[in-house]
N, C-alpha and C positions, 0 to 999 in steps of 0.2 A: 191901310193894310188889313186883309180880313184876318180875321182872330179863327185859328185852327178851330177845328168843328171840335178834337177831343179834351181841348184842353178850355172850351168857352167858360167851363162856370169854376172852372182851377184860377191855382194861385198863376201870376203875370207872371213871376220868377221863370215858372216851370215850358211857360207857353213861347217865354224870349230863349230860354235854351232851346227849345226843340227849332224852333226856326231858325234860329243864327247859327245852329252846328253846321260847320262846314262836311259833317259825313250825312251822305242822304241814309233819312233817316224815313220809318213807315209804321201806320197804325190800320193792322185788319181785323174782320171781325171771325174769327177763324173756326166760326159756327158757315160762316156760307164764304169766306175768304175774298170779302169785298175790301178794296181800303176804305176805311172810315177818315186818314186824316195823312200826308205827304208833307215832309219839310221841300223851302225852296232847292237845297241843295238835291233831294230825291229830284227832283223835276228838272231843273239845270242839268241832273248828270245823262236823265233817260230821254231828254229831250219834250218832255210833254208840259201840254198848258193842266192847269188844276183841277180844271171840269174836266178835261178828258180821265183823268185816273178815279176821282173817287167816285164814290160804289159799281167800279168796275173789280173785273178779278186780275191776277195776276197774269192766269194762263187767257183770259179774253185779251189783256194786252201783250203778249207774247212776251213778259218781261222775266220769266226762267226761259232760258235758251233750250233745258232740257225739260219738259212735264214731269216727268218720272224720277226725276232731281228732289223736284219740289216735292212730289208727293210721298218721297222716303225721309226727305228733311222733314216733312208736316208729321209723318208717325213717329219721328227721332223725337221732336218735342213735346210729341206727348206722353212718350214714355220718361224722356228723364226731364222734362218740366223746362227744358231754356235749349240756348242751340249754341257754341262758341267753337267761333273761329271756327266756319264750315267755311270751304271754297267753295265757290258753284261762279257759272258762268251767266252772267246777263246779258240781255241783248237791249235796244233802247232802241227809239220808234224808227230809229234814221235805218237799223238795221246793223248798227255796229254790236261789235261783241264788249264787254267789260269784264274781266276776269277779278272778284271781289270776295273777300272774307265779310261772310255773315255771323251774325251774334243776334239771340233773339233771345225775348223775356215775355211772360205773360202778365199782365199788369191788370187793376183793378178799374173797368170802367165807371160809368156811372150807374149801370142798372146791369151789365155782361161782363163776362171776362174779355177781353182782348189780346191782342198780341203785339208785340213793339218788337219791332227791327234796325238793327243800326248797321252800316253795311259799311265798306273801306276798300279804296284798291289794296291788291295785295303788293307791301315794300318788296321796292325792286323793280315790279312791273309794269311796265306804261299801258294804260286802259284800254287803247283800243286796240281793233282785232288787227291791222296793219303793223301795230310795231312786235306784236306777241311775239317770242323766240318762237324755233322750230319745234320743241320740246313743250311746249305748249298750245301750238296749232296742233299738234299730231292726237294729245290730248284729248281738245276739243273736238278733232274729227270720230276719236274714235266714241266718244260721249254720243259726238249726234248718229252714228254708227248705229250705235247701242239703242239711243232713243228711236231709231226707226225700225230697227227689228223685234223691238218689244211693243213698237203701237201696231206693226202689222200683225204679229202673234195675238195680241189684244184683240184687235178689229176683227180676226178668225173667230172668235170667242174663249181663247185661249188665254192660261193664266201661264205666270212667268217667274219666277225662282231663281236667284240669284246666291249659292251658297257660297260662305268661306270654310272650308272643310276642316282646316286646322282651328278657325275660332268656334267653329255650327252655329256661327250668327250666317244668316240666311234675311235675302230682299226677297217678300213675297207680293206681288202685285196684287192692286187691289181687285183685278178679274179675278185673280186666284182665291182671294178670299171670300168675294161675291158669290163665286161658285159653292163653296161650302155654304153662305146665306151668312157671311158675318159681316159687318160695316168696318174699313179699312181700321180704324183705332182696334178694335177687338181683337185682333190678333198680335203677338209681338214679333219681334226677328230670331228667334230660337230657333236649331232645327228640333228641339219637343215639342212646336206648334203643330207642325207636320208628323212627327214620331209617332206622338200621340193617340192620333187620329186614325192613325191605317188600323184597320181589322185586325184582332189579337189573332186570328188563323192564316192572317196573309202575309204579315209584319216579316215575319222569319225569310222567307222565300224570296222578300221585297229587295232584305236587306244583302238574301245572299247574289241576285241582281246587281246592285250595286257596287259589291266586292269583287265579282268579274270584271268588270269594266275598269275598276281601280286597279287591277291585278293583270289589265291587259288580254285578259281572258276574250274581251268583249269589247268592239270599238267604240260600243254606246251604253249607256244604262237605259233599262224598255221593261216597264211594266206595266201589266193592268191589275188593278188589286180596288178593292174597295177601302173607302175616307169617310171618317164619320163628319156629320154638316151639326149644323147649331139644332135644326129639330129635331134630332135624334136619329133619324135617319142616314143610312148612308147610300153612299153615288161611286157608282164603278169610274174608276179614274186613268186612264194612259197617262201614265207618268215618264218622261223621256228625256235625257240628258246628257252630258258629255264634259267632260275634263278640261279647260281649255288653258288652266295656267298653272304649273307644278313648279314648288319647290324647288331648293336647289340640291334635294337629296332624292329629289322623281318623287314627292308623296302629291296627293292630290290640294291643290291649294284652293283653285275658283273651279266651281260645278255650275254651270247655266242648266237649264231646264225650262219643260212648258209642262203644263198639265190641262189635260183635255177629258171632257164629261163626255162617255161614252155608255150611261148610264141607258138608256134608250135604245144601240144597239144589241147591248148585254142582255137585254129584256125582250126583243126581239129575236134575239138567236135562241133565248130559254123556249122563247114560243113555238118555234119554226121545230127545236128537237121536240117539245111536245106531241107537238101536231104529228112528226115523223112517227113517234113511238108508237101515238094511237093507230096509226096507221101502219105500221108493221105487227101491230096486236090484231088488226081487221083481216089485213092480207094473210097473216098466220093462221086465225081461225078461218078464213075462206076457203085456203088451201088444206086445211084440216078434214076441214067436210066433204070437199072435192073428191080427196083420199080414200074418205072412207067411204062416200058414197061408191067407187070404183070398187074399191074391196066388195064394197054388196056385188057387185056386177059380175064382176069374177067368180065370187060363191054360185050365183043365179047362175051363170054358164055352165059349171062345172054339174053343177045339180041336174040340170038339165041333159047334158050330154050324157052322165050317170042313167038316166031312166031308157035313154034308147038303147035302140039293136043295131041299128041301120051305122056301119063304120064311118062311110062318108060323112053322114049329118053328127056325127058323134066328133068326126075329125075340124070340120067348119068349125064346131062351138069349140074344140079346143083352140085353134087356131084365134078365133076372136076373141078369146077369152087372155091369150097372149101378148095379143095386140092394148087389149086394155092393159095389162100388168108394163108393159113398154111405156104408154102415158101415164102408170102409176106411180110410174120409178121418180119423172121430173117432179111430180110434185109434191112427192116424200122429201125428195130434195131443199125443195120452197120452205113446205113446213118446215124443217129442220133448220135450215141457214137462217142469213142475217140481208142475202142482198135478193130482192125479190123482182130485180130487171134482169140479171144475168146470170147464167150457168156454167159452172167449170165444164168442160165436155168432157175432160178423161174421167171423172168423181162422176159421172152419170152416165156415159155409153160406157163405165168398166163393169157399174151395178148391172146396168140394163144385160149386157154381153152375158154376165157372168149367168140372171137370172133364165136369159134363155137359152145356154148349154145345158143346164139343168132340165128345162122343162123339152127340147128337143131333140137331145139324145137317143140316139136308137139302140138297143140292146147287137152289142156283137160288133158296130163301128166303134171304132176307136179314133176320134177328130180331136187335133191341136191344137187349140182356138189359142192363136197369137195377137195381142190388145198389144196396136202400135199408136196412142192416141195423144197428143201432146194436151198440155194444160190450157186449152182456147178457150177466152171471158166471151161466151156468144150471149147474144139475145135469147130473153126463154123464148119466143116466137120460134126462131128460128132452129133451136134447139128441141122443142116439141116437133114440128113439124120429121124434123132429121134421124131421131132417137123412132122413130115408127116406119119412118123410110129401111133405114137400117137393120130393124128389126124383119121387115120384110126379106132384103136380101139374104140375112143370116138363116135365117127359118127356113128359106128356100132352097139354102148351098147345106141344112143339116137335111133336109130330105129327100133331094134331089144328086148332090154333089157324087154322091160317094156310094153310090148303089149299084151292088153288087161288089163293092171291096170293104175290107176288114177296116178303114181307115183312112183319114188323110191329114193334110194341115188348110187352115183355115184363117186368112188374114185378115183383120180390119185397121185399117190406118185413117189417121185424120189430121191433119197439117197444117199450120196458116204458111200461105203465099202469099205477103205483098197485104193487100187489104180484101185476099180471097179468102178460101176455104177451101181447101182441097181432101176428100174422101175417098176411100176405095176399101172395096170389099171382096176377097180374091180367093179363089180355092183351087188346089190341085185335083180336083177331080175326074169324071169323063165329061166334062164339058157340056152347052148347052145342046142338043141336035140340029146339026145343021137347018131343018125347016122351021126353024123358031126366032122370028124379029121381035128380039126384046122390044123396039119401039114401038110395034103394035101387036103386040101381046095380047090373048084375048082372056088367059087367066085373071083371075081377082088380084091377088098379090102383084105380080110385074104391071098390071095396068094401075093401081097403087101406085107402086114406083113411078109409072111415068108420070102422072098427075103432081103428085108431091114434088117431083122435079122442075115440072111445071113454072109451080108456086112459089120454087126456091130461087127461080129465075137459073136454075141450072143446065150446065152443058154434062151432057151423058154419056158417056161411052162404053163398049165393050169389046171386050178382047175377048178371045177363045184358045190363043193357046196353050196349051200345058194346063187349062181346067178352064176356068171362066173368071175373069175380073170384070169387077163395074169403077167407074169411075166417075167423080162427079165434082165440078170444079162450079164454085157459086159465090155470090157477093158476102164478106162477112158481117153481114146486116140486116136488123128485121126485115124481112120480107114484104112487108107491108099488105 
């Protein structure tokens, strides 16, 4: 008979107990959780020969049915120093199951600490997985249930939390502790392991998260909040979880949960609004300058048109000196906002409209200028090019429209259809003169207009009666 490896240079007494005990019995080293040393009855009951078990581990022999069994019984023993009467399920090489009460003690080797296990069917129950009651196979299913939702969560890189809400002893897996950078023993099953640890700015917020979901507010509990780790440092954490076993008075009893390091995207999204801020700080001063370079443009016009005699060349620079004050409107706009891709269109053809009643008003007409312009998010492209288009028409129905009467009215609308853009510029006035093809128009302004229509990929029309309407139906999309 070989003489057990732990008990070689021990008293015979101690070395004929551990062999003759009819309960299998085991010696690991629970620094790396090898067996050091198996009684006959441990191998009679799991089916193995002697060399197949020692300095192997448990989980290399598949002998916890459940990993994550074992690995909360190995932290149970080291917090309170022994293990008794834990049930856990084993499996044995053949593949059968044995349902047994375990008892373990740490005992003094010859040069380490060890660990001793003494193990028993549970009275009552016949060992193998064929005679289990049903109440015990259901058990065990829902165990290996468990164990495979918590190794695929793991295998995500996911950590795993198992609380009792009524006790706040909490299972926290060793991914979960890994991720903060602690070694599975370092932390205990308190929920102040976890409590502790969240951000004193975030903690409040965390917890009132939590209370929703307990309160039914909330089908889930879902947080992101920063955890502090062992160097000091802390890791943006999605914290996610859900109620799955209550009381018999509805309070929350069992909380599952995962928690996932999202540390890396939280730092990339800091970057990406950086990066935006700089750049709506670049595009605001660009637009700045734009502004006020135009302002110079408009002074240099006016000063200019100021020194002549000659009406006509005095009327051109006014005229182009309006047209820039039309591109000056959008980009007072830019400057001013927040989104520097798109433009409200009524907040900018109402400035633009309003700034040129003002400036083409004729003394003694009396015009109605009615703004029917709905709130459309257009493209700035497309909105510059439209806001000068526009300016054209208006300029032309204040000059042209209403000469020789006291007044009239004066409509501009702008409309979305569908994924169009529908515009029209209308006045009651005497119309254009029959020998005049807006389409080929040989003034500056109407040949404008048709160019820019052009460009807007627009369909054009005119009517003539009861004054003159333009209409102009176009893609509502940069123009490209």
């Amino acid at each position: 008979m070989d003489t057990p490896l732990f008990f070689m240079e021990n008293d015979q007494f101690y070395t004929r107990v551990f062999q003759s005990s009819p309960l299998p019995m085991s010696i690991t080293d629970p620094a790396t959780g090898r067996y050091v040393d198996v009684n006959k009855a441990f191998l009679k009951a799991l089916g193995y020969q002697r060399d197949e078990v020692i300095a192997k581990t448990a989980l290399e022999l598949g002998v916890f049915y459940d990993p994550q069994q074992r690995a909360h019984l190995l932290e149970k023993m080291k917090l309170q120093g022994s293990l008794r009467d834990e049930e856990v399920l084993v499996q044995a090489k053949s593949g059968d199951r044995h349902s047994w009460v375990l008892s373990a003690e740490f005992i003094d080797g010859q040069d380490r600490l060890l660990l001793l296990s003494v193990m028993s069917e549970i009275p009552g129950h016949p060992a193998m997985q064929r005679d289990i009651p049903e109440s015990q196979q259901i058990e065990a299913a829902l165990q290996e249930a468990e164990a495979r939702w918590q190794f695929a969560l793991e295998g995500a890189g996911d950590g795993v939390w198992d609380w009792n809400a009524q006790t706040n002893r909490v299972f926290y897996s060793n991914r979960w502790k890994s991720m903060l950078g602690y070694a599975p023993h370092e932390i205990g099953d308190t929920l102040d392991e976890w409590k502790q640890r969240v951000h004193p700015d975030d903690l409040e917020g965390v917890l009132g998260e939590i209370e929703k979901h307990f309160s039914g507010q909330a089908p889930q509990y879902s947080s992101e909040h920063r955890v502090l780790c062992k160097d000091g440092q802390y890791k943006w954490i999605l914290d996610r979880g859900q109620v799955i076993q209550w009381t018999a008075d509805r309070r929350p009893l069992r909380v599952i949960g995962t928690h996932t390091d999202i540390t890396q995207r939280r730092q990339a999204d800091e970057a990406v609004k950086h990066l935006l801020r700089e750049k709506e700080l670049l595009l605001g001063e660009v637009h700045h300058r734009i502004k006020n370079n135009m302002s110079t443009m408009v002074s240099l016009l006016r000063l200019q048109a100021g020194s002549l005699s000659d009406p006509a060349a005095v009327q051109a620079l006014e005229e182009a000196s309006q047209r820039v004050i039309g591109m000056l409107a959008i980009y007072d706009l830019l400057y001013r906002g927040s989104d520097f891709q798109r433009v409200n269109l009524k907040t900018y053809l109402d400035k633009l409209l309003d700034g040129n009643a003002r400036a083409s008003s004729i003394p003694g007409v009396q015009v109605n200028l009615v703004k029917d312009v709905e709130p459309v998010s257009a493209p700035v492209s497309l909105s510059f090019m439209l806001g000068i288009l526009i300016n054209e028409l208006v300029t032309n129905a204040y000059k042209y429209a209403f000469s020789g009467r006291s007044g009239g009215t004066l409509r501009v609308s702008v409309w979305r259809t569908g994924t169009d853009l529908e515009v029209s510029v209308a006045d009651d006035g005497i119309g254009l003169p029959e020998g005049v093809d807006p389409g080929a128009a040989e003034s500056f302004g109407l040949g404008l207009v048709n160019i820019i229509a052009q460009q807007l990929h627009a369909e054009l029309r005119v009517e003539r009666a009861g004054g003159t309407k333009f209409t102009l139906l176009m893609p509502l999309a940069d123009p490209g």
